[in-house]
N, C-alpha and C positions, 0 to 999 in steps of 0.2 A: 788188657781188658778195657774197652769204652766206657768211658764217663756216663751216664746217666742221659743228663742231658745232652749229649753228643752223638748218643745214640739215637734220640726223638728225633731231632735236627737231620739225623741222617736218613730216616723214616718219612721223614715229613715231607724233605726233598724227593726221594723216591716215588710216595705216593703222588708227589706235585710230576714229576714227571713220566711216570703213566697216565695220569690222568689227562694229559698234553696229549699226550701219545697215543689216547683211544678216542679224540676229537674227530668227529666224522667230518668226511670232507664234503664239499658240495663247489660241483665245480660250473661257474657265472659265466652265459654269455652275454655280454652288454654293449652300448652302444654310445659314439662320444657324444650326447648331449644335455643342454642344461635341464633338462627335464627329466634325466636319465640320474642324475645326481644320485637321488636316496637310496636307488637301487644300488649301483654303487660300495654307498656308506654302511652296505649290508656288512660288507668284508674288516667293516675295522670294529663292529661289536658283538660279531655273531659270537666271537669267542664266549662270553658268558652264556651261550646257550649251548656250549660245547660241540660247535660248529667252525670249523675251519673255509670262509670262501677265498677260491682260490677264481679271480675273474678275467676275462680274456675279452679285449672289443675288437668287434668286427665291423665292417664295412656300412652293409646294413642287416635289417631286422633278418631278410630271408636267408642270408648266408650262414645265419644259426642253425638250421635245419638242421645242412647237413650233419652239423657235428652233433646234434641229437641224436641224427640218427647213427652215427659212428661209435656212442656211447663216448663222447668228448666233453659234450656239457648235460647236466643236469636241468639247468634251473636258467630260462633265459627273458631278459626285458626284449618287448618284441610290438612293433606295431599292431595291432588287431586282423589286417588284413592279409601279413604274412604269416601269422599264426593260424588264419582260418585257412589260409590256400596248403601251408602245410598238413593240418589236419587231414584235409581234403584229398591231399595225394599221400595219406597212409602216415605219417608222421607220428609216431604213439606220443603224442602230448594232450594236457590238461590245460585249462586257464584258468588259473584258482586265483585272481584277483586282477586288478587295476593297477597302475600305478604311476599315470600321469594324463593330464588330460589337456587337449590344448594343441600350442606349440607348432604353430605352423601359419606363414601368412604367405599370399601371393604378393609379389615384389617386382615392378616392373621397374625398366633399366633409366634414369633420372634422367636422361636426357630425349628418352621415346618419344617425348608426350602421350602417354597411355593414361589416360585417368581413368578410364570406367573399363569394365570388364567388355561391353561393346568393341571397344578401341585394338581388342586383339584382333581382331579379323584380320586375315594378310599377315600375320606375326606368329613370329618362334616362339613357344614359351618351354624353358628345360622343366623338366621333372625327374625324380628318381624312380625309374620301375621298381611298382611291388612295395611300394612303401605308402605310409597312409597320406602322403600328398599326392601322390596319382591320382587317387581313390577323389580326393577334396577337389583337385582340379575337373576332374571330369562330369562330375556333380555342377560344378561352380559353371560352365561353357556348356551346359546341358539347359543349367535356368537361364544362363543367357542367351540361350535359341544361336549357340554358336557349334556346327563341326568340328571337327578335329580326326585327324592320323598322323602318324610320325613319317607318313610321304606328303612331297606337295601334292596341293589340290584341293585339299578341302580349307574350313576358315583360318582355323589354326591351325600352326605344324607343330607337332609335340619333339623336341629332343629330349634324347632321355642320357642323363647324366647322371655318373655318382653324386652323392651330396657333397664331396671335396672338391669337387670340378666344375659346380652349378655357379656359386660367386665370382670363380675366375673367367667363367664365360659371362654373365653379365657384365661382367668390369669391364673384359673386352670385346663388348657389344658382339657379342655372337650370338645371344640369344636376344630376345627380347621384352623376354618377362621369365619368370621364376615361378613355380612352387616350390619351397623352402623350410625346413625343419629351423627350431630354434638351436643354440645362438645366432645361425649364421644370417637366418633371414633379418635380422635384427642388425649383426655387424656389417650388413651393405647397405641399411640405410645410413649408421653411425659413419660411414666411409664415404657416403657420399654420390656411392655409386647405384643405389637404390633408392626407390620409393614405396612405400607401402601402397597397396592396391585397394585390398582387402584381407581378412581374416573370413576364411572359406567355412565359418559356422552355420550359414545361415540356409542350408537345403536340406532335407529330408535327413540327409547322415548326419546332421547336427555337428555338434564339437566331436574330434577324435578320443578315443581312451584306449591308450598305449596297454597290453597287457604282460602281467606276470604269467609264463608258462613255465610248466614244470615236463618232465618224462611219467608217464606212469610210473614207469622203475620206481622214482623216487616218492612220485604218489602214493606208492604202495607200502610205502616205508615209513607206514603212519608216524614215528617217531621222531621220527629224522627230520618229514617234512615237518609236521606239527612244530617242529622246533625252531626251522628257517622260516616260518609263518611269522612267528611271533618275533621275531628280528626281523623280517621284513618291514612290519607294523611298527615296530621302535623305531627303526629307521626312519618311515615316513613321517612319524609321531613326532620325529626330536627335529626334523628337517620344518615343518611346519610350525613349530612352536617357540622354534629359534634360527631366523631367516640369516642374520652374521655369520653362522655357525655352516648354515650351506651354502653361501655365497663363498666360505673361506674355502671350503670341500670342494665346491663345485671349479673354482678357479685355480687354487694349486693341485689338487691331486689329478681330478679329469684331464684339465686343461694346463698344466704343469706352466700356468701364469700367462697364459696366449689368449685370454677372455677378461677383457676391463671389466673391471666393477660395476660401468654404466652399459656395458653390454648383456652382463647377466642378468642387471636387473629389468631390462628391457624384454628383454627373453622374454624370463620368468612373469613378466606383468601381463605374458599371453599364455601364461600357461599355469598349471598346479599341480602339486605335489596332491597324490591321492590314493586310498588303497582298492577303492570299488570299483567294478563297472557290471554289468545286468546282460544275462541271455540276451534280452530284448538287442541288446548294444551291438552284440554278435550277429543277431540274425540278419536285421538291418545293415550290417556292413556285409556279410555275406550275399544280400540281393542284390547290393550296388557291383559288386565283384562280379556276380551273373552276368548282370544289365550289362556291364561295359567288356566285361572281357575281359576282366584283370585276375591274375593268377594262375590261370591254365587250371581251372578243378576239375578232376576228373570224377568225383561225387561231391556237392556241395555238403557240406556238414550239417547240421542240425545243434543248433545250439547246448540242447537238453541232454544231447549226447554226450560232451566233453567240456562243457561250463561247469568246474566242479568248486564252490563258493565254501563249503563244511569245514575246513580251516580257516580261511579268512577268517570266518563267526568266528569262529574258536578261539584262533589268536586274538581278536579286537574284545569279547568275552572277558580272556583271564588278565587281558593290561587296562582294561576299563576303558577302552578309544569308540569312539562312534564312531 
């Protein structure tokens, strides 16, 4: 016959291990940058909201799509403007928050002599299609009364490159200039082989704000989400309130030690950790999408329609965050 207390102990274990066991999963598609961080850092507290993330990076923001649509990921960090072109062409997702803003500068090659944005005429600039630096460049050679196609002929020639292959073609001057996502636009001027141009905030589309998207599936699951809300918000919360603490996150786990200390913080000095962004934010990047041609939509979305904000409140509500 069991002891007393050997029996609790044995109970206690059991019910600790069901309760493991009936953790809902919610499966992260994410992306490798430093601004991408807190989303991230979802996967190592969600546990006290009895949530298991289980996260997977991809390329970039639009290649999450498809696995939305495959029922692969749940819940994905995604630039603004690959989120609205997927909406657009039928994608069942939501954008129930923000969560970095920033993080992008154009980078011209250090030995070009390019200083002004003028100065591209006649010149290659890479970009990554579908990502919110297309969007900031064509803006940015729009105020500056300059063309642009990814054939010769007009002022600039657009090449469009992955963001893993953007630094290695400026280093070996194949391009000419850059638009560039954080860290990396950062670690080619830290190398030498970069110069900062500008920070593409200052036309109509303003700063970027990177969005949190969800599936309705899981939208629908009031519970669930409600839950990865409020761990979302903790995570931003605790990233923002203790910068050592993502800088340590940000460099061993993302970057598994391949991002100096002075790269991150160089980064992060053009970008923020954040949980909001506003209809208004969408609509406005959706007309620049029209205006240029970027995303292929086959019905522009309407913000009102799938900006769904009622959790964010919720979460920042019960953890007391503004």
């Amino acid at each position: 016959m069991l002891h007393r207390s050997t029996a609790i102990a044995l109970f206690c274990a059991l019910a600790a291990s069901q309760a493991a066991s009936a953790q809902d999963t919610v499966r992260l598609g994410n992306l490798k940058f430093a601004h991408y961080g807190a989303v991230s850092y979802m996967k190592e507290i969600c546990g006290k909201y009895n949530i298991k993330v289980e996260e997977r990076l991809f390329a970039k923001g639009a290649d999450i799509m498809p696995a939305i649509i495959a029922d692969e990921i749940d819940v994905a960090a995604s630039a603004a403007d690959a989120a609205i072109s997927a909406r657009a062409n039928g994608v069942p997702v939501y954008t129930v928050a923000g969560f970095a803003k920033g993080g992008a500068r154009i980078v011209a090659q250090a030995e070009s002599g390019i200083k002004s944005m003028r100065d591209l005429k006649g010149k290659k600039v890479g970009v990554t299609r579908g990502g919110a630096q297309e969007l900031l460049l064509l803006a940015e050679l729009e105020k500056h009364g300059l063309t642009w196609s990814d054939k010769p002929g007009k002022d600039v020639q657009i090449v469009y490159l992955a963001y893993a292959d953007l630094n290695q073609a400026l280093a070996g001057k194949q391009i000419d200039a850059m638009c560039q996502s954080e860290p990396q636009s950062s670690q080619a001027i830290s190398k030498k082989f970069g110069v900062e141009l500008l920070k593409p905030y200052d036309t109509a589309m303003g700063e970027p704000v990177r969005t949190l998207v969800m599936s309705e599936q899981l939208y629908n699951k009031r519970d669930v989400a409600g839950r990865l809300m409020k761990c979302f918000v903790e995570a931003t919360s605790t990233f923002n309130k203790n910068p050592p603490l993502a800088e340590k996150y940000v460099r061993d786990n993302l970057f598994k030690g391949q991002l100096s200390a002075e790269d991150f913080r160089d980064a992060m000095n053009n970008a923020d950790y954040t949980y909001d962004v506003t209809a208004l934010h969408l609509d406005v990047t959706t007309h620049f999408m029209q205006k240029y041609g970027v995303g292929r939509m086959a019905k522009p979305p309407k913000a009102v329609d799938w900006v769904k904000l009622d959790l964010l409140q919720q979460a920042k509500n019960e953890l007391k965050v503004k």
